[in-house]
C-alpha positions as CSV (number, residue, x, y, z in Angstrom):
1,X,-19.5,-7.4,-4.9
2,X,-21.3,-10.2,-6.7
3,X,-20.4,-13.4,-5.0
4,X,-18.8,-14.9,-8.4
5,X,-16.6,-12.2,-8.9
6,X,-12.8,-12.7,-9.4
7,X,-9.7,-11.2,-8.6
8,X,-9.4,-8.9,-12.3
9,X,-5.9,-8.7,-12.0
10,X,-4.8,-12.7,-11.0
11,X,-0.5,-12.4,-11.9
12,X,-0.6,-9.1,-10.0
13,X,-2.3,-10.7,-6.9
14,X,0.2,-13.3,-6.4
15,X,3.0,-11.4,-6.8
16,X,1.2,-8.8,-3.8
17,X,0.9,-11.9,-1.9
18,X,4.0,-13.9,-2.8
19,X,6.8,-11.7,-1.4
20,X,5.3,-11.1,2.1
21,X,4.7,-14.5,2.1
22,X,8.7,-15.3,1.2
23,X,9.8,-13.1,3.7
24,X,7.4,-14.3,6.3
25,X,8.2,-17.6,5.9
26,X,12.3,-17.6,4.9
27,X,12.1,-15.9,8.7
28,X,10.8,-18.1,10.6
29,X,11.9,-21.0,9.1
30,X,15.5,-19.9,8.8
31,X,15.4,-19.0,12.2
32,X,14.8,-22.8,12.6
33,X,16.9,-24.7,10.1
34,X,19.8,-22.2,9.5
35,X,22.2,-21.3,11.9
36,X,23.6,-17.9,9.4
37,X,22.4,-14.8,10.8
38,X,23.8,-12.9,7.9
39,X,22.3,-15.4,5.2
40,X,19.2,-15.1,7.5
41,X,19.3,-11.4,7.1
42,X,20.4,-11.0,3.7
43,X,17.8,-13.1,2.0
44,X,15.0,-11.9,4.6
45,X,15.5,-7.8,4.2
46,X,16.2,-8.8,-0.1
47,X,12.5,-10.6,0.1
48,X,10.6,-7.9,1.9
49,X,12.4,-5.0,0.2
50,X,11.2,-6.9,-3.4
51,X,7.7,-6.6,-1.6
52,X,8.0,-3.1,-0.9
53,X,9.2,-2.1,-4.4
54,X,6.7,-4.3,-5.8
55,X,3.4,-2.9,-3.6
56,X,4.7,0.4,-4.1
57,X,5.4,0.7,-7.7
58,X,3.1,-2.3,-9.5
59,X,0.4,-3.7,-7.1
60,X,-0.5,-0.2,-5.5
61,X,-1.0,1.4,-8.7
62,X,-3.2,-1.4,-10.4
63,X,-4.6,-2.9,-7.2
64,X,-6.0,0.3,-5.6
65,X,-4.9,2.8,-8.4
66,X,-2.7,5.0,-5.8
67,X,0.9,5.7,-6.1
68,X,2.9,7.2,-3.6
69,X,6.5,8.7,-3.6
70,X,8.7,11.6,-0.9
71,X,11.0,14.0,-2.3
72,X,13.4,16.1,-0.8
73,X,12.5,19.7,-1.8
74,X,15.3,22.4,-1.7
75,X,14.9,23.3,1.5
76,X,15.9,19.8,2.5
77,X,12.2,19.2,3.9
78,X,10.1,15.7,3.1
79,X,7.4,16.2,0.5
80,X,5.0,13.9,0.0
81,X,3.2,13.1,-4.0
82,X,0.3,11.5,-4.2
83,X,-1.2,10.4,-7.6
84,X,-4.8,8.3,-8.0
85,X,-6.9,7.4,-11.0
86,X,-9.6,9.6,-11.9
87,X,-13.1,9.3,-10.1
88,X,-14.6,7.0,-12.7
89,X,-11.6,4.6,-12.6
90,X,-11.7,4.6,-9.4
91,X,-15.4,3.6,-9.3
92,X,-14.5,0.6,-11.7
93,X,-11.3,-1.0,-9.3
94,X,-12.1,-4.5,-8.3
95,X,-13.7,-4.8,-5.0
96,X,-11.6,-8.4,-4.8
97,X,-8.4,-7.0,-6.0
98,X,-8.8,-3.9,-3.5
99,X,-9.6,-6.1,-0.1
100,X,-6.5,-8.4,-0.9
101,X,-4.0,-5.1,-1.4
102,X,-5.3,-3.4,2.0
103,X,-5.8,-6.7,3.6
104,X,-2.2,-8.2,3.5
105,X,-0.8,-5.1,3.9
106,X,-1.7,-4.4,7.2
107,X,-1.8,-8.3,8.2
108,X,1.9,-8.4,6.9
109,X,2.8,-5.4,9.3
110,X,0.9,-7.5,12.4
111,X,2.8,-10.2,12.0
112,X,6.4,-8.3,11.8
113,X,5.4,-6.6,15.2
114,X,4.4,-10.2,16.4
115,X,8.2,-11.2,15.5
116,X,9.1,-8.9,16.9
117,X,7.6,-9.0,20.1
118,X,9.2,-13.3,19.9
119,X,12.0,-11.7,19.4
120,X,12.1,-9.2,22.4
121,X,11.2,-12.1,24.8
122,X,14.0,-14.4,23.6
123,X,16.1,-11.6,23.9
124,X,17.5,-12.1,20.1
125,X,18.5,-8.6,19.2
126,X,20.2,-9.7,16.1
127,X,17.1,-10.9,14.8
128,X,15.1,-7.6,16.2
129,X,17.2,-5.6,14.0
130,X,15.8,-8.1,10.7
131,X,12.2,-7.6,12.1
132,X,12.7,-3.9,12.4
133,X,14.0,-3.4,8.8
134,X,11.2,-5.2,7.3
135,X,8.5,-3.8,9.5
136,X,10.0,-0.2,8.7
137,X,9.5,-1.3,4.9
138,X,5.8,-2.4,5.2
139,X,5.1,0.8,7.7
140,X,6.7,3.3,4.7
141,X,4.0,1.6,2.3
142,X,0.9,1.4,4.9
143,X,2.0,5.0,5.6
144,X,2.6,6.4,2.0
145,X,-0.7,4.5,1.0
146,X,-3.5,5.1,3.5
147,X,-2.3,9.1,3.1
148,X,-2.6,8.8,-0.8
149,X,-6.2,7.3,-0.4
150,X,-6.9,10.3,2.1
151,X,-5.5,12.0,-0.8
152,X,-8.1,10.9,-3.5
153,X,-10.8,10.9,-1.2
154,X,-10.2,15.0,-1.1
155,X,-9.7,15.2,-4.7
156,X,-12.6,13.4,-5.5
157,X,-15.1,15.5,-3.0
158,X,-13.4,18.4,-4.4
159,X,-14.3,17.4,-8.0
160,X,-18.3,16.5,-6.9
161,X,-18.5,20.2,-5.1
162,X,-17.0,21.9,-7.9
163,X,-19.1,19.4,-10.7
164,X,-22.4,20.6,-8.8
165,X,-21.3,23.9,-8.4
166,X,-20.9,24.3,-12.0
167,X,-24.1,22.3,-12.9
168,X,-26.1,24.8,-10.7
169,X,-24.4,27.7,-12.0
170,X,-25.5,26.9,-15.9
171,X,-28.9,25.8,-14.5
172,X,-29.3,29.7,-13.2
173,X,-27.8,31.6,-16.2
174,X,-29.8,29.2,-18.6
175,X,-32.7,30.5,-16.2
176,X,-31.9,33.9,-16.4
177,X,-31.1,33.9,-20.6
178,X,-34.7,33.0,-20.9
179,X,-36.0,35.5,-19.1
């Protein structure tokens, strides 16, 4: 990554950023300066459930170019989709954009399970239950995310073999059609 290089996609970055940070902080300094537990958890499970919606359906896909989603099949089993760009999109994804996606995503989920952890000492269950629901929410995307990028890996190893494997196959009958 050249050292002058800047986030391609600017609007989308903030907005990755912005509502982990507005759930983060509404948290802990509600927990402060408000004495509601159901404004407290209202406005804190609204934020980080805008975050998920917004990681999983806008910054995911232009961020990292995955996109994630489970459906129930008819069996009433979990099916996960997975969808990435194609190899050479893939190759061209902002090496800037890409650290700040997988970055705060994971740090976002740290700091949840640190709340958490307050929140166990001080014995606040109340205020477990906020942590959990937002932790849950940033565990679904980590989850649904890291598989899709195990997901595109496979797809684009499978795409090398079979490129090579059809390059060396019209290498030998071109070599044999001369002969």
């Amino acid at each position: 990554m050249p050292p002058g290089e800047n986030y391609a996609h600017p609007k989308i970055c903030f907005f990755h950023v912005l509502f982990k940070a507005a759930s983060l902080a509404f948290y802990i300094l509600s927990t402060i300066f408000i004495d509601s537990f159901v404004i407290i958890f209202v406005v804190t499970v609204l934020l980080a459930a805008l975050d998920f919606w917004v990681v999983k359906n806008v910054s995911g896909r232009i961020l990292v170019g995955l996109r994630w989603w489970n459906e129930i099949n008819d069996l009433g089993e979990s099916d996960w989709r997975f969808e990435c760009l194609d190899q050479e999109s893939m190759a061209r994804m902002n090496k800037k954009d890409s650290w700040l996606f997988w970055w705060t995503l994971y740090l976002t989920a740290v700091v949840w399970i640190l709340l958490g952890i307050f929140s166990l000492v001080r014995f606040q269950a109340d205020f477990l239950l906020v942590v959990g629901i937002c932790l849950t929410l940033s565990l679904a995307n980590i989850i649904g995310f890291t598989k899709c990028r195990k997901d595109a890996k496979k797809q684009i190893q499978a795409f090398a073999s079979q490129t090579i494997a059809s390059r060396v196959s019209s290498t030998i009958q071109s070599a044999f059609t001369l002969v």
